[in-house]
C-alpha positions as CSV (number, residue, x, y, z in Angstrom):
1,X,56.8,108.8,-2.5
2,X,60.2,107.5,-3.4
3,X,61.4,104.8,-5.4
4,X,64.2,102.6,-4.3
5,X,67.0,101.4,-6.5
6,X,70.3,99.2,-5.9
7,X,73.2,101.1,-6.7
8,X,75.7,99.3,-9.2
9,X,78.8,100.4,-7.6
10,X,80.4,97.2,-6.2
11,X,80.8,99.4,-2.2
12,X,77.8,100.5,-2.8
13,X,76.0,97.0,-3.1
14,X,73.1,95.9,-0.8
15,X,72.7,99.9,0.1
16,X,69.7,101.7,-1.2
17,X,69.1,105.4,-1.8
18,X,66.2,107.8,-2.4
19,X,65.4,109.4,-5.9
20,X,63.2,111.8,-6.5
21,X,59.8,110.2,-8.1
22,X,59.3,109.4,-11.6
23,X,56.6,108.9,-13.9
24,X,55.0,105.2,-13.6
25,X,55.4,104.8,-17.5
26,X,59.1,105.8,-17.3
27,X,60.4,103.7,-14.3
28,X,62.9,100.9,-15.0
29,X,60.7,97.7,-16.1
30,X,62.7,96.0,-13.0
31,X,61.9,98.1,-10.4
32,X,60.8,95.9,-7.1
33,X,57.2,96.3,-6.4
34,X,56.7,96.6,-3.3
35,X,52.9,95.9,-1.6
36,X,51.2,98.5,0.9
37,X,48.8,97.7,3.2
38,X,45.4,99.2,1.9
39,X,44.6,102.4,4.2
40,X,41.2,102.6,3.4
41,X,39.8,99.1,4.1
42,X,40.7,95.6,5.1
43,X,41.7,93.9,1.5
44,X,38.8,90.9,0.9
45,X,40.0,87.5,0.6
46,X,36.5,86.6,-1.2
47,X,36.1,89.1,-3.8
48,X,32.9,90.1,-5.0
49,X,32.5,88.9,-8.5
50,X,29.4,89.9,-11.1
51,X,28.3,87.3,-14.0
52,X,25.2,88.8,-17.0
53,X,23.2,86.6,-19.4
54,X,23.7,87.1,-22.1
55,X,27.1,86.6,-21.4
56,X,29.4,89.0,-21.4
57,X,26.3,91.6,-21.8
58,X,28.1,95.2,-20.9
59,X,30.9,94.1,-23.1
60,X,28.2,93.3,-25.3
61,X,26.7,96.5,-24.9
62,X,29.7,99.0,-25.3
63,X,30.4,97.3,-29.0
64,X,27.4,97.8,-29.6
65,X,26.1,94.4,-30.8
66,X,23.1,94.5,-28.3
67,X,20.7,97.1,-28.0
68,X,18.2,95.3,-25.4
69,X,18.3,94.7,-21.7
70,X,20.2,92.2,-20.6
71,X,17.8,89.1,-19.1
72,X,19.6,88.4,-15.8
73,X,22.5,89.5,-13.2
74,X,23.8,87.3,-10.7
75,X,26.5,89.5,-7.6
76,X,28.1,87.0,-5.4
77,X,31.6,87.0,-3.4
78,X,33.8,84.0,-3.9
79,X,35.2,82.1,-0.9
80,X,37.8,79.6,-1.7
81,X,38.9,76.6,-0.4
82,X,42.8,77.1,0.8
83,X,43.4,73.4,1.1
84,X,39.6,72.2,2.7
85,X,37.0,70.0,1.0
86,X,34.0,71.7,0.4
87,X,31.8,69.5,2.8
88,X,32.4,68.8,6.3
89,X,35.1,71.7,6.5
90,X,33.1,74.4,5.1
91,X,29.4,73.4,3.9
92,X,27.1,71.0,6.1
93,X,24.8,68.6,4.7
94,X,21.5,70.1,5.6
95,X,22.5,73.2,6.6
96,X,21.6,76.2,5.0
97,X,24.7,78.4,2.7
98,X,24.5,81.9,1.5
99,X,26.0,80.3,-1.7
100,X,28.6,82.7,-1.7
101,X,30.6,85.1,0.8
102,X,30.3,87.9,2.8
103,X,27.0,89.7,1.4
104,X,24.2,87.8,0.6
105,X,24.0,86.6,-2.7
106,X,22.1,88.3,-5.4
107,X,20.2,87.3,-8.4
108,X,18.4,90.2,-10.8
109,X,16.1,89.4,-13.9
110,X,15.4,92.0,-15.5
111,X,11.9,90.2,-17.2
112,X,9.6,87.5,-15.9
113,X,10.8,83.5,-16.1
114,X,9.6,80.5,-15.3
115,X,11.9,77.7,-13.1
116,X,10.9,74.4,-13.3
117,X,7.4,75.7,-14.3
118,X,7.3,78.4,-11.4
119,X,6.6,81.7,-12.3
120,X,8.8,84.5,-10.9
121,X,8.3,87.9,-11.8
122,X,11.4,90.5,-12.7
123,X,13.3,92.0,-9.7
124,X,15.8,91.4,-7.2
125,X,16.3,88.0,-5.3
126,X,18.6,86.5,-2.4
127,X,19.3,83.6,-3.4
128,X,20.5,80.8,-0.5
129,X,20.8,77.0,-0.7
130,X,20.3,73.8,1.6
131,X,22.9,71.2,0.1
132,X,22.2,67.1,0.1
133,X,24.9,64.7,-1.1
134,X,22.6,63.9,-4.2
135,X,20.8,67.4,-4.8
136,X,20.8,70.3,-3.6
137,X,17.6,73.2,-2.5
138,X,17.9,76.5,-4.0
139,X,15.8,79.3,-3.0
140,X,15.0,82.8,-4.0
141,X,14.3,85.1,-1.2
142,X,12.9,88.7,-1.0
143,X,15.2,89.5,1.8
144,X,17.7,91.4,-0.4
145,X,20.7,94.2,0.5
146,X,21.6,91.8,3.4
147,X,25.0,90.3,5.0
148,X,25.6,86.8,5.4
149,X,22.7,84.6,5.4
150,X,19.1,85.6,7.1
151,X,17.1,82.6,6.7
152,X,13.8,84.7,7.3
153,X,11.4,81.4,5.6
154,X,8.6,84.2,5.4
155,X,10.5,86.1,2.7
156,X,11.0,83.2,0.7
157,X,9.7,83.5,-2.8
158,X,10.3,80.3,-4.3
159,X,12.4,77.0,-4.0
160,X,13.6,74.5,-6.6
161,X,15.8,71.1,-6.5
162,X,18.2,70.7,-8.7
163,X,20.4,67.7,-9.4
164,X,24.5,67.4,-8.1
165,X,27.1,66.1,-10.4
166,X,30.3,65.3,-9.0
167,X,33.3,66.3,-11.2
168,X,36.8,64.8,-11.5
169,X,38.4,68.3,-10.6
170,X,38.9,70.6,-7.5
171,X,37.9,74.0,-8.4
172,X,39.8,76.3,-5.7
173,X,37.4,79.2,-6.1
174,X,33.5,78.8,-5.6
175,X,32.0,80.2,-9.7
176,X,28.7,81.4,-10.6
177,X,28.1,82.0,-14.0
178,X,25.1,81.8,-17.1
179,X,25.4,79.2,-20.0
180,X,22.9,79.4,-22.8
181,X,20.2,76.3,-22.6
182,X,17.9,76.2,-25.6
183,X,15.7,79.2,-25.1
184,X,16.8,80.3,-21.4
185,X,19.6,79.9,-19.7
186,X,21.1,77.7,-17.3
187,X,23.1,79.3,-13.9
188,X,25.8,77.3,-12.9
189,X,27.4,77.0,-9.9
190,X,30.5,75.0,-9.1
191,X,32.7,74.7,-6.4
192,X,35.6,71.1,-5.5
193,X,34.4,68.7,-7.6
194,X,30.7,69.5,-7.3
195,X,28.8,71.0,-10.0
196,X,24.7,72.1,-10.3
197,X,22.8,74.6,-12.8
198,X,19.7,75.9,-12.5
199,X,17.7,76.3,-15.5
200,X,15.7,79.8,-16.2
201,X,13.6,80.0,-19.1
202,X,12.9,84.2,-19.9
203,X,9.6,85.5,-20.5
């Protein structure tokens, strides 16, 4: 590789030459960056994005400060909205959402809770959506290492409704994350101006 530098002399202006490389820590700090096109795979415009309760649990982990499992995992990619509303031009009332991007999203506890008095035992869940103006269906499905959304009802595990709340905000990227709620946790997801958590209490 080569690095490319405008030479100072005023005939020389506008030309550029090669140099032979340098080390990254010892090029100029203005040296132009310039982007290559991945070679190895098509560069996501949804990236896959991970969230732990408790919060923050492998930096948790590597200081130290907590020596137990962590309680729950939640993988997801995150579409955003480039200029669309969240209804009508990407979500349909009714219709059932993947709650994510590109592979289906994935919730882990790693012990038995209870949600909204259902018990669900420790393991690995899809979990999927059917969105109303006023509230929205979540479900938990068995149907796990899967792309997109396979709405095979038989795997379905459990389902719970769970209250909208519209927000005075447009949040460009679609979030999933946990917020500690009294003894459990509550996992939010937000996306525009719409806003919903799903309480978990942990066994």
């Amino acid at each position: 590789a080569f690095l490319l530098f405008a030479c100072s002399d005023a005939k020389q202006e506008g030309k550029k030459e090669p140099v032979p490389p340098v080390n990254k820590d010892s090029a100029p700090a203005n040296r132009a960056e310039r982007p290559t096109p991945n070679p190895y795979t098509g560069v996501d415009v949804s990236p896959m994005d991970m969230a732990y309760y408790p919060v923050d649990y492998p930096k948790l982990k590597m200081a130290h400060t907590l020596t137990v499992p962590p309680l729950a995992r939640v993988i997801y990619s995150r579409p955003h909205l480039q200029g669309r509303h969240i209804f009508h031009e990407v979500l349909k009332y009714d219709e059932p959402w993947r709650l994510g991007a590109n592979e289906a999203t994935e919730l882990q506890l790693f012990s038995n809770a209870s949600i909204q008095g259902q018990s669900i035992r420790a393991g690995r869940y899809t979990l999927y959506c059917i969105p109303q103006p006023k509230e929205w269906t979540i479900v938990l499905n068995s149907n796990t290492d899967s792309w997109g959304l396979q709405q095979l009802r038989s795997k379905d595990v459990a389902r719970f409704t769970i209250p909208v709340q519209e927000k005075n905000q447009s949040l460009e990227y679609y979030t999933m994350l946990f917020e500690k709620a009294g003894k459990g946790a509550n996992l939010l997801m937000a996306w525009d101006n719409v806003e919903l958590r799903l309480p978990i209490l942990f066994e």
